[in-house]
N, C-alpha and C positions, 0 to 999 in steps of 0.2 A: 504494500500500500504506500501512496505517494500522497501525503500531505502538503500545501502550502500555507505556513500561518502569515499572514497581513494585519501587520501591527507597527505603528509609529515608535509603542517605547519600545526601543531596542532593547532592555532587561527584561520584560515581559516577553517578548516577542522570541528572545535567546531562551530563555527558561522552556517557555514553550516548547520550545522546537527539538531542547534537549532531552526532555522531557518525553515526548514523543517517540526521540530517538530510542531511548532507556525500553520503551515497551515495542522494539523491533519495525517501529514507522519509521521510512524514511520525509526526512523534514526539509523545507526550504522556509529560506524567511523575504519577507517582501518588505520595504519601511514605508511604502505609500501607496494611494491607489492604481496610478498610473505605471507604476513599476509591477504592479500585480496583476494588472490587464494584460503588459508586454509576455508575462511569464506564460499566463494563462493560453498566451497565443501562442506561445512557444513549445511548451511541454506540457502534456497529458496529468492530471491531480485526480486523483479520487474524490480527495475530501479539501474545499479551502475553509481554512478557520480564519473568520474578516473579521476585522476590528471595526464599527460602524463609521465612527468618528474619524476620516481619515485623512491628511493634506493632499494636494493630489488631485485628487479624483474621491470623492466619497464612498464609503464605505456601500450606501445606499444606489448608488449609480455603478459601481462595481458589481454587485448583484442584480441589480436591473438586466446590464449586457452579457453577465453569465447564463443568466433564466433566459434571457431570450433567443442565443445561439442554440438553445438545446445539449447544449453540452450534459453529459453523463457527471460532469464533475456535482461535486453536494456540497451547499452551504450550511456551513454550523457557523452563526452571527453573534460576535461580542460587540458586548455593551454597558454602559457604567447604568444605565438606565434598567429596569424590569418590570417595570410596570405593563397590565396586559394589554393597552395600547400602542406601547411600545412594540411589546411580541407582536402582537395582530399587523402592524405594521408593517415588521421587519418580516414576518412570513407571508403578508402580502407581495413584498418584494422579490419573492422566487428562492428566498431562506428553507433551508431543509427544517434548521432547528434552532434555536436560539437559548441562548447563556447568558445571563449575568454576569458582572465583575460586582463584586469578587466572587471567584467561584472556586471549588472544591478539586484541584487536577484529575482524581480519581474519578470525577462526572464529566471531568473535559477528555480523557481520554476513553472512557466507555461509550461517551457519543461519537466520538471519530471513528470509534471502530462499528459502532451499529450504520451509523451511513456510509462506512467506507465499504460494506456488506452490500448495500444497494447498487453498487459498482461492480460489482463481481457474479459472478453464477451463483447461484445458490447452493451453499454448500452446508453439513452439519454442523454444531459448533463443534464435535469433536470428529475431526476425521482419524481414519483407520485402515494402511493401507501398510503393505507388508513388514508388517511385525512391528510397526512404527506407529505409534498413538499420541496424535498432535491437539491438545485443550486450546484453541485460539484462544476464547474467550477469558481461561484462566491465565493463559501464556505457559504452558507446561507441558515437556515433552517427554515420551516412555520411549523404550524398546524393550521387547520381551516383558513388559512389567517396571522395567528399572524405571528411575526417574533419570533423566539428561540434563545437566545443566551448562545451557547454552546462552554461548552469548546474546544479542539483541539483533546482531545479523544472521548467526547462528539459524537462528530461530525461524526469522523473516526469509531466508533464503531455505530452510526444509519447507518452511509451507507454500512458497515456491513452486516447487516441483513437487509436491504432496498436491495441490489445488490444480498441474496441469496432470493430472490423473494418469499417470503411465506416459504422456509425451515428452518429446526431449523441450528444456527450455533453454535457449541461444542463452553465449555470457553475455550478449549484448543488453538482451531483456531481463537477465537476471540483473545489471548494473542499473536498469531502469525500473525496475519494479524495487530494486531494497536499497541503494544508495542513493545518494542525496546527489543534486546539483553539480555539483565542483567537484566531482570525481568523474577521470579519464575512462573511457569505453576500453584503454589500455593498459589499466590498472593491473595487477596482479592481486587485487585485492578478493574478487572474486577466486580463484587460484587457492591463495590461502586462507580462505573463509573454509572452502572447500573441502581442504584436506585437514581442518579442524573437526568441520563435524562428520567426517566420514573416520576420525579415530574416535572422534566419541560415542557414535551411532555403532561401532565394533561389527565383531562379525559374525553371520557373513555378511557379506559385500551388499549395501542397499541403493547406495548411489552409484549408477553406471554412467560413463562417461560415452556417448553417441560423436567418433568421431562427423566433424562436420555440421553438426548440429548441435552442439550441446551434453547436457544432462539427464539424465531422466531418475527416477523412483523405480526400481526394478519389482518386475509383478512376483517376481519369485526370486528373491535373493540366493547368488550362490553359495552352494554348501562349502 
């Protein structure tokens, strides 16, 4: 999942985003409207988290041009205001969901992740695919039973290839669905994410490597 938070205070805005990062989203930060319309046009978001109030281009006309391209992207709308005026408003404006400031991280990131679900196929919250039992919703990973303690990309890059259900997914797509922004499509970072959680996932062997195409989930891990 590909997050973009749009926020002016850069401490809010940074928290957020690392925040995000910490439960396996990747995050981008916008600091005005205008810079988050350019983004928007640029690369593909699941979920934008907008700040109402914003220089720029307002927060309000930001979601106006989001709602009406039809884009699959989902607005969850901050705001210092919560009165149900306000909300009625700002869901008037093509808002998936709206938040208060100050608000509880805990409720900020269980909403990113219920709309960033509206973006995706439909999937259980726990899927269960060779001998690997992935809790999205808890963030929690098994094998055979164990638990797995995985990093934040760790994590984002098994349900990766767990949600493309047996096909291979390109590093290209893997660098666009779990890393952020300002990392190179040439990274190796991918690479060594990789052979992290293929020693922690043990054996046998779950993640196969599909020259040419990528990775995949093997339907029957070898013995």
């Amino acid at each position: 999942m590909r997050v973009l938070v749009v926020e002016d205070e850069e401490f809010l805005a940074e928290m957020i985003a690392e925040g995000l990062r910490a439960n396996a989203i990747a995050a981008d930060v916008a600091g005005d409207g205008l810079e988050a319309v350019h983004r928007l046009a640029d690369d593909m978001y699941d979920v934008l988290v907008l700040d109402r109030d914003l220089p720029g281009l307002h927060g309000d006309e930001v979601c106006r041009r989001i709602a009406h391209t039809g884009s699959i992207t989902r607005i969850l709308m901050l705001t210092a205001s919560g009165t149900v005026h306000d909300r009625v408003e700002g869901l008037s404006l093509g808002a998936d969901d709206y938040l208060a400031k100050p608000f509880a991280f805990a409720e900020l990131v269980a909403r990113v992740l219920a709309l960033g679900r509206r973006t995706q196929p439909a999937l259980p919250p726990v899927i269960r695919r060779a001998d690997v039992t992935l809790d999205i919703a808890g963030r929690q990973a098994r094998r055979h039973g164990r638990p797995l303690r995985l990093s934040p990309k760790e994590f984002a890059v098994l349900e990766a290839l767990l949600r493309a259900g047996g096909a291979a997914v390109s590093h290209d797509d893997l660098v666009e669905q779990v890393w952020e922004e300002n990392v190179s499509y040439r990274t190796n970072a991918v690479r060594v994410t990789l052979s992290r959680l293929r020693a922690k996932l043990g054996d046998p062997v779950v993640i196969e490597t599909v020259p040419g195409a990528g990775y995949r989930i093997a339907v029957e891990p070898d013995a």
